[in-house]
C-alpha positions in Angstrom: 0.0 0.0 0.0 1.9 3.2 -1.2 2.3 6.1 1.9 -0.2 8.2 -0.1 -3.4 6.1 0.2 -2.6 5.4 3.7 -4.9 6.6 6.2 -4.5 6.3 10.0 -8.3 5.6 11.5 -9.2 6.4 15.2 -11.5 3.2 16.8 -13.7 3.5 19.7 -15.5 1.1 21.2 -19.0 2.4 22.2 -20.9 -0.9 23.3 -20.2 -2.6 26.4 -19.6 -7.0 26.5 -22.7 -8.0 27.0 -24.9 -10.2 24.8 -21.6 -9.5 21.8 -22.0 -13.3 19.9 -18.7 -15.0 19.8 -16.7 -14.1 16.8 -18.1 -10.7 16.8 -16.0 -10.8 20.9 -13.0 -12.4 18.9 -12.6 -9.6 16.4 -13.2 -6.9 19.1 -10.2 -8.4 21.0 -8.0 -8.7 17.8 -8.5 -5.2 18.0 -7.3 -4.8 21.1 -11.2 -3.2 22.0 -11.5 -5.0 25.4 -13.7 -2.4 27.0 -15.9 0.2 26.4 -14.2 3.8 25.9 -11.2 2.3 24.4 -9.2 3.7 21.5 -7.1 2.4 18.8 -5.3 4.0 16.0 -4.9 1.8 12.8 -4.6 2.6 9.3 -7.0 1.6 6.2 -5.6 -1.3 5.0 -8.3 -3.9 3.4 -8.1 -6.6 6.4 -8.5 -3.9 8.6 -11.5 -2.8 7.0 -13.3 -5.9 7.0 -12.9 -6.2 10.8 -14.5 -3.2 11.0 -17.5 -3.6 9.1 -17.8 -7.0 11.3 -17.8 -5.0 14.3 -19.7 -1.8 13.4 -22.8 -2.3 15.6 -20.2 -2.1 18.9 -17.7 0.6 17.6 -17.3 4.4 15.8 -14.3 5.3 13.6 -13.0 7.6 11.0 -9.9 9.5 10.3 -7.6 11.1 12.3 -5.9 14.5 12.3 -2.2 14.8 13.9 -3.5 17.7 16.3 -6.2 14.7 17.5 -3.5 12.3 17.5 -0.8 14.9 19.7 -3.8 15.4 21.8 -4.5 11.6 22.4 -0.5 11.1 22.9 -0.6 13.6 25.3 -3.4 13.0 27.4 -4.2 9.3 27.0 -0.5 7.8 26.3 0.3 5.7 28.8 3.8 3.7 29.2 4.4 0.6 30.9 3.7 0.9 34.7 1.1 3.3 34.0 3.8 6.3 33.3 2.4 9.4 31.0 3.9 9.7 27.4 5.9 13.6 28.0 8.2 15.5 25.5 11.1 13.4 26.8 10.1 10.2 26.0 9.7 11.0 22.1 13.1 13.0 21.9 15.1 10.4 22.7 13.6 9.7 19.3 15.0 12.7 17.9 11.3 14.5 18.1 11.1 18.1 19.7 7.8 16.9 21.0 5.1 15.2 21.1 3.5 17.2 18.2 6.3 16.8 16.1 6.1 13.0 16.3 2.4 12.7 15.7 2.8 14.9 12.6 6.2 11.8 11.6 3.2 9.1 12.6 0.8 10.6 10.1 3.2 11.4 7.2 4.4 7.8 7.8 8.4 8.8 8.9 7.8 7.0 12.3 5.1 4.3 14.1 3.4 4.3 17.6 5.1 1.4 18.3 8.4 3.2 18.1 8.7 4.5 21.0 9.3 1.6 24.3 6.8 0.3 26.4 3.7 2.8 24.5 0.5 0.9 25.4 -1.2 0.5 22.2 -4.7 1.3 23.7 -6.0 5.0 24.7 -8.4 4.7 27.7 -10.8 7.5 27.0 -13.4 8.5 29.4 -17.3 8.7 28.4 -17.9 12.0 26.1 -18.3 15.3 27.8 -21.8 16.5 27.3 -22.9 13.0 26.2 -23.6 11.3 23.5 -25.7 13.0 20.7 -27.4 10.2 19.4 -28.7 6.5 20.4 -25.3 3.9 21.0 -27.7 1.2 19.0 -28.1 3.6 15.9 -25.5 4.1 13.2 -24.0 7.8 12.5 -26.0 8.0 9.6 -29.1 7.4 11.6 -28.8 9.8 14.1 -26.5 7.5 16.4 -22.9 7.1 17.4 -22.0 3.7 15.6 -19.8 3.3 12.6 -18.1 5.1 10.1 -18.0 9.1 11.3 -15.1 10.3 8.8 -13.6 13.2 10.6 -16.2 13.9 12.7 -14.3 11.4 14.8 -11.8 13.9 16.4 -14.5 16.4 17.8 -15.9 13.0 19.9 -12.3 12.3 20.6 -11.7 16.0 22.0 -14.2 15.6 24.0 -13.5 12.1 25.2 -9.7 12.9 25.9 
């Protein structure tokens, strides 16, 4: 997949655990979407995409911006032992900050996983203000499930 079509996509798991049928469960946990409020960052690559559309009815995603994704890092990164992501961490990469790095994630120079011991999950709390729409609805519809585009980073803001 060329650096150009690459998109990096923001998942949120909305739903909680119960009554989720089996392979449904499985996929969430591929994911790495144990719980409700978590956050992954992926990109838009075609297996990824069909694990999505599986799971739609339980989670909301869409594209990212790298002032989001510095925000998330910032507030939300978590190292091993529960330490917070700061400017330090990231220039021992060679980044000025933690801005500068999201910006190399999303232009494709560098990858979350490079810096040591970054969880790969954001633990968001609930939305500020609520939810706008139903959790069993899709966005479409007037809910909160599936495919948001970028309206994904104002519910991100606001869960961050």
């Amino acid at each position: 997949m060329s650096k150009e079509s690459r998109k990096l996509l923001a998942v949120i798991r909305i739903r909680g655990t119960v009554d989720v049928p089996p392979d449904v469960e499985h996929t969430l946990r591929l994911l790495r979407l144990v719980r409700k409020f978590h956050c992954v960052i992926i990109d838009n690559r075609p297996s990824y995409m069909g694990m999505l559309r599986k799971v739609k009815d339980w989670v909301t995603w869409g594209e990212i911006t790298p002032e989001t994704l510095a925000i998330l890092l910032r507030r939300r990164g978590r190292l091993t032992g529960n330490e917070r992501l700061t400017d330090e961490h990231v220039k021992k990469l060679g980044y000025e900050s933690i801005e500068d790095f999201a910006k190399a994630v999303f232009e494709g120079k560098a990858k979350l996983s490079d810096i040591p011991g970054l969880k790969p999950v954001f633990r968001l709390a609930p939305p500020s203000g609520g939810f706008k729409g139903s959790i069993k609805k899709q966005y479409g519809a007037g809910g909160e499930l599936g495919y948001r585009g970028e309206a994904i980073n104002e519910l991100i803001k606001r869960m961050a």
